[in-house]
MARVEX-220293 format. One record per residue (C-alpha): x, y negated, z; residue number from 1; chain. Coordinates in steps of 0.05 Angstrom, whole numbers. Layout:
// MARVEX-220293
+--------+--------+--------+-----+-------+
:   east :  north :     up :  nr : kette :
+--------+--------+--------+-----+-------+
:      X :      Y :      Z : NUM :     A :
...
+--------+--------+--------+-----+-------+
***
This chain:
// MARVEX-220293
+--------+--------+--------+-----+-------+
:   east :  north :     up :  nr : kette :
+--------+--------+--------+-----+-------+
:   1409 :  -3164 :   1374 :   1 :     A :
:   1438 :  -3233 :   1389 :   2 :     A :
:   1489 :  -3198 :   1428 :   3 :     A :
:   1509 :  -3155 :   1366 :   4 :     A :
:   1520 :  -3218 :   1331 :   5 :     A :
:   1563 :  -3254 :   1382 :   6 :     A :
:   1603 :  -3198 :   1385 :   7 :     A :
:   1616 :  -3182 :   1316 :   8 :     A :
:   1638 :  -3260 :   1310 :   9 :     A :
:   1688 :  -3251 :   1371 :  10 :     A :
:   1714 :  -3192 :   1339 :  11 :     A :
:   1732 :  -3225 :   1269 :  12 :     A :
:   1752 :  -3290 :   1308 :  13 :     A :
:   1806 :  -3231 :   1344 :  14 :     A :
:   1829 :  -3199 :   1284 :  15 :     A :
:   1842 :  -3264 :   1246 :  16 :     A :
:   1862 :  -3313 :   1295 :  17 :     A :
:   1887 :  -3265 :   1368 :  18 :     A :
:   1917 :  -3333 :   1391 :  19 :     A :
:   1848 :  -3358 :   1394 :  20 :     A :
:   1836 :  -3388 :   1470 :  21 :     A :
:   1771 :  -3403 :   1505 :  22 :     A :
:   1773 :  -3469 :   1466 :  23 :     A :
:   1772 :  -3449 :   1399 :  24 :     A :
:   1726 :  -3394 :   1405 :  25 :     A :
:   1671 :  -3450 :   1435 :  26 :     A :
:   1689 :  -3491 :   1371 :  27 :     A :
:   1685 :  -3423 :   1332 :  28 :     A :
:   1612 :  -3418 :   1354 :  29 :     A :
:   1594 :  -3493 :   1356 :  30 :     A :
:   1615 :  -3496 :   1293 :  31 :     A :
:   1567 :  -3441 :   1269 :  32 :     A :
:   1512 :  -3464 :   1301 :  33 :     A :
:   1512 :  -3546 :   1287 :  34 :     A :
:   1557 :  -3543 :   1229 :  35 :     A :
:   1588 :  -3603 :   1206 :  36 :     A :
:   1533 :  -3658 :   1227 :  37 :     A :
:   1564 :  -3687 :   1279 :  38 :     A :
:   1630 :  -3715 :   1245 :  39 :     A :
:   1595 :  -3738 :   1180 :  40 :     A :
:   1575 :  -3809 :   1205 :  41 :     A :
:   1613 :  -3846 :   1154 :  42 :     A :
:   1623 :  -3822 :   1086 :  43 :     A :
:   1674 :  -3868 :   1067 :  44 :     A :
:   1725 :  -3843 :   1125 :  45 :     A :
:   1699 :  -3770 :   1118 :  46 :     A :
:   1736 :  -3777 :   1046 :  47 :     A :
:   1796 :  -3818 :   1068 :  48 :     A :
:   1808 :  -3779 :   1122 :  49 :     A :
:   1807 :  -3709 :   1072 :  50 :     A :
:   1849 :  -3742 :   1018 :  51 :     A :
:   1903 :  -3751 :   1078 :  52 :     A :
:   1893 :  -3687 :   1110 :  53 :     A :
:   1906 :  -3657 :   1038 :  54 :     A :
:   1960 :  -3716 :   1029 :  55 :     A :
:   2001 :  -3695 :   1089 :  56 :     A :
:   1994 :  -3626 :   1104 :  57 :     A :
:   2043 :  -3574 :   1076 :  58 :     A :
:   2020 :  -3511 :   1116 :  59 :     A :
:   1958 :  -3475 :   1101 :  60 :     A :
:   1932 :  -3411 :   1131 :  61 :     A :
:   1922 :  -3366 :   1085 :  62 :     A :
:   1860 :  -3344 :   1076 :  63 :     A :
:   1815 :  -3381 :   1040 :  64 :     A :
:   1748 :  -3385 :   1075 :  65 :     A :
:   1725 :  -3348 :   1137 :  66 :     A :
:   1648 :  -3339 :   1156 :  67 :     A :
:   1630 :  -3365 :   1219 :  68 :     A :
:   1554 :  -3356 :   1218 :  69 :     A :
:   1521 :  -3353 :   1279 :  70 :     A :
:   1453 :  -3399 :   1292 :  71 :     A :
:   1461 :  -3425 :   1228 :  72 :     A :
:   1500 :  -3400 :   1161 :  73 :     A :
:   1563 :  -3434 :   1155 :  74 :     A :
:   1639 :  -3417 :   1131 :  75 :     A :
:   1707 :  -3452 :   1155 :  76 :     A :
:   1724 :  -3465 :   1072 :  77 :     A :
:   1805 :  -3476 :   1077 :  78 :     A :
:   1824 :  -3546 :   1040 :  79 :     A :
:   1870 :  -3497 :   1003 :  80 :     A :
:   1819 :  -3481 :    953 :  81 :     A :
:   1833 :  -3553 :    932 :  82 :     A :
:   1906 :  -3541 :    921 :  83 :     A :
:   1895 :  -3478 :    888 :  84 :     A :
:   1849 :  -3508 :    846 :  85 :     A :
:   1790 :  -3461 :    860 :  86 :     A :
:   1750 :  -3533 :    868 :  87 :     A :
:   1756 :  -3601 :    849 :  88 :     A :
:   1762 :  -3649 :    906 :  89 :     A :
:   1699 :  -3679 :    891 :  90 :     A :
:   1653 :  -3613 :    889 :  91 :     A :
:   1686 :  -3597 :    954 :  92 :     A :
:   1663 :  -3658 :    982 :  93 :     A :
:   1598 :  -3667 :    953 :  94 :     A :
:   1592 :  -3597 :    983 :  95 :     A :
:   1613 :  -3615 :   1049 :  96 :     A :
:   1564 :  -3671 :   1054 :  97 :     A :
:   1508 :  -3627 :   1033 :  98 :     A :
:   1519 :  -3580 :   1088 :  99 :     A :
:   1503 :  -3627 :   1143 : 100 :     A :
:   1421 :  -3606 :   1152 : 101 :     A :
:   1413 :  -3555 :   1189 : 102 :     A :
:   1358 :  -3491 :   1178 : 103 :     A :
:   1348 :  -3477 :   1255 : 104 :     A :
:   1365 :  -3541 :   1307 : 105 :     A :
:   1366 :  -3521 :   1382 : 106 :     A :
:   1378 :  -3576 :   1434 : 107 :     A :
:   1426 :  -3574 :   1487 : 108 :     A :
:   1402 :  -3542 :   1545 : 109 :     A :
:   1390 :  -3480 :   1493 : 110 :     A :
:   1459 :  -3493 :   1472 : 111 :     A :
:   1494 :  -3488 :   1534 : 112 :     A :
:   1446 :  -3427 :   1550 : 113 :     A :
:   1480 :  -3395 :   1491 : 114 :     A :
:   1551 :  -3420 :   1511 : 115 :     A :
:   1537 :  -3382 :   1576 : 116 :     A :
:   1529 :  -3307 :   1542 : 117 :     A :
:   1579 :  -3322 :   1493 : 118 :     A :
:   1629 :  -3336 :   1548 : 119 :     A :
:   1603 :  -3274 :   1580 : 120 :     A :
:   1612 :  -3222 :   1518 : 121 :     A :
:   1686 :  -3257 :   1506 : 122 :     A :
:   1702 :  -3236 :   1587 : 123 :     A :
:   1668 :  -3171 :   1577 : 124 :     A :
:   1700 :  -3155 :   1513 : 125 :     A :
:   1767 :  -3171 :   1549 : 126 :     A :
:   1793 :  -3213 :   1498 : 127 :     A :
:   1863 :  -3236 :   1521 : 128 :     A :
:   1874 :  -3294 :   1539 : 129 :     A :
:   1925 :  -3333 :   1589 : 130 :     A :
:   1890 :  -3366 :   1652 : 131 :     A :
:   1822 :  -3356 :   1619 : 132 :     A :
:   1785 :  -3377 :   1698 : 133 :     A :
:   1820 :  -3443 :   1679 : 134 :     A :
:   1805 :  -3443 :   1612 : 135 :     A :
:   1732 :  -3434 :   1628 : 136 :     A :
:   1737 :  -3499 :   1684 : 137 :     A :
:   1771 :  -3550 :   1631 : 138 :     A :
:   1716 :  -3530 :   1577 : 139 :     A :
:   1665 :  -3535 :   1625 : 140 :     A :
:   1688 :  -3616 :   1638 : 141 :     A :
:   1687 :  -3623 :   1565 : 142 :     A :
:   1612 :  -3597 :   1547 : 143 :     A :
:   1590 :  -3627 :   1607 : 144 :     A :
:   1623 :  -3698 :   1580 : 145 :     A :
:   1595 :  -3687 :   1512 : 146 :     A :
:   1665 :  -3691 :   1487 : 147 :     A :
:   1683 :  -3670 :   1412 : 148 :     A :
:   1721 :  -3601 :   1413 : 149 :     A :
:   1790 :  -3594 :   1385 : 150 :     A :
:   1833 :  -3529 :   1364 : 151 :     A :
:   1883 :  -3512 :   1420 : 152 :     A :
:   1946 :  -3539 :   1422 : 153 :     A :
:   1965 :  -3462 :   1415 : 154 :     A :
:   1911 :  -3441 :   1353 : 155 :     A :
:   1943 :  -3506 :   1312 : 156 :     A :
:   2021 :  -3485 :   1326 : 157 :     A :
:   1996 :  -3427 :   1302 : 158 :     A :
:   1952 :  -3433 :   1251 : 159 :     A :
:   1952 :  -3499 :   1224 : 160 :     A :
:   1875 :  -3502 :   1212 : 161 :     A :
:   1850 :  -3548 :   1152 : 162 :     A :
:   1786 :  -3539 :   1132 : 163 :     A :
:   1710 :  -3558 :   1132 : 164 :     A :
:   1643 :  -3530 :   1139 : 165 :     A :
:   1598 :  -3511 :   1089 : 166 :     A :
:   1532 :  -3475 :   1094 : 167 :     A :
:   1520 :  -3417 :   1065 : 168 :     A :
:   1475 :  -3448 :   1004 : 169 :     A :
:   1530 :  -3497 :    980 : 170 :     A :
:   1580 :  -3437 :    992 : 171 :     A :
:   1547 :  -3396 :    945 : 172 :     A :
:   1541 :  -3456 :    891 : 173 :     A :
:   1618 :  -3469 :    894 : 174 :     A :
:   1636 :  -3402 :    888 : 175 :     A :
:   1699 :  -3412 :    911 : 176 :     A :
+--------+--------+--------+-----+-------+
***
């Protein structure tokens, strides 16, 4: 069943983003499982730091939210809908901050447990990706460091991701 799941995510990750390395996939699903928790330490530069993201950015993808659900219930909700005016900038945020609990919590040796078969189903699904034995080595340093995950260098060129997470509850209260 769990298997279903991760590969239904890799498949939507594909068809939307096929520039997607090893990188942003592990993002993809960290994302879905801890949401955003671990970079809302400080309100106050949380909001700075999305009034200047909004501020300074002119490119956008172009859809509007994508669901990235995977231990937990969350969506990638574009800062577009902002813009567009779908939301005000202060539901957005008050939305943002209200996703940070999580429903299920799993530690990190489960974690990296997961990380393992999701790398797996990405390798078996052949997925392509450039120097993905590499890939796989750098990411490993990373987890093992604890470091905070960016977007590739490759997924921003092409992409220009600006969003946040919100769980599925506050999702379905915005309506956006």
């Amino acid at each position: 069943m769990q298997n279903d799941k991760i590969k239904k995510l890799i498949k939507s990750e594909f068809e939307l983003h096929p520039k997607a390395q090893l990188i942003d996939y592990y993002k993809l699903f960290f994302q879905g499982t801890f949401g955003p928790g671990h970079i809302i330490s400080n309100k106050s530069s949380a909001i700075k730091f999305l009034r200047n993201e909004l501020e300074e950015s002119s490119f956008f993808e172009e859809i509007d939210y994508q669901d990235i659900s995977y231990i937990n219930e969350f969506y990638r909700v574009n800062l577009i809908v902002i813009n567009k005016g779908m939301i005000t900038f202060d539901d957005f945020l008050d939305a943002f901050f209200m996703s940070a609990k999580l429903k299920n919590e799993i530690n990190h040796k489960e974690w990296l447990e997961e990380w393992v078969n999701i790398e797996q189903q990405i390798l078996l699904m052949k997925i392509p990706m450039e120097n993905i034995e590499k890939q796989s080595e750098e990411l490993r340093k990373i987890i093992e460091n604890k470091e905070l995950v960016s977007h590739s260098n490759i997924y921003r060129s092409a992409y220009s991701p600006h969003y946040r997470l919100i769980n599925a509850e506050q999702f379905k209260r915005i309506k956006c």
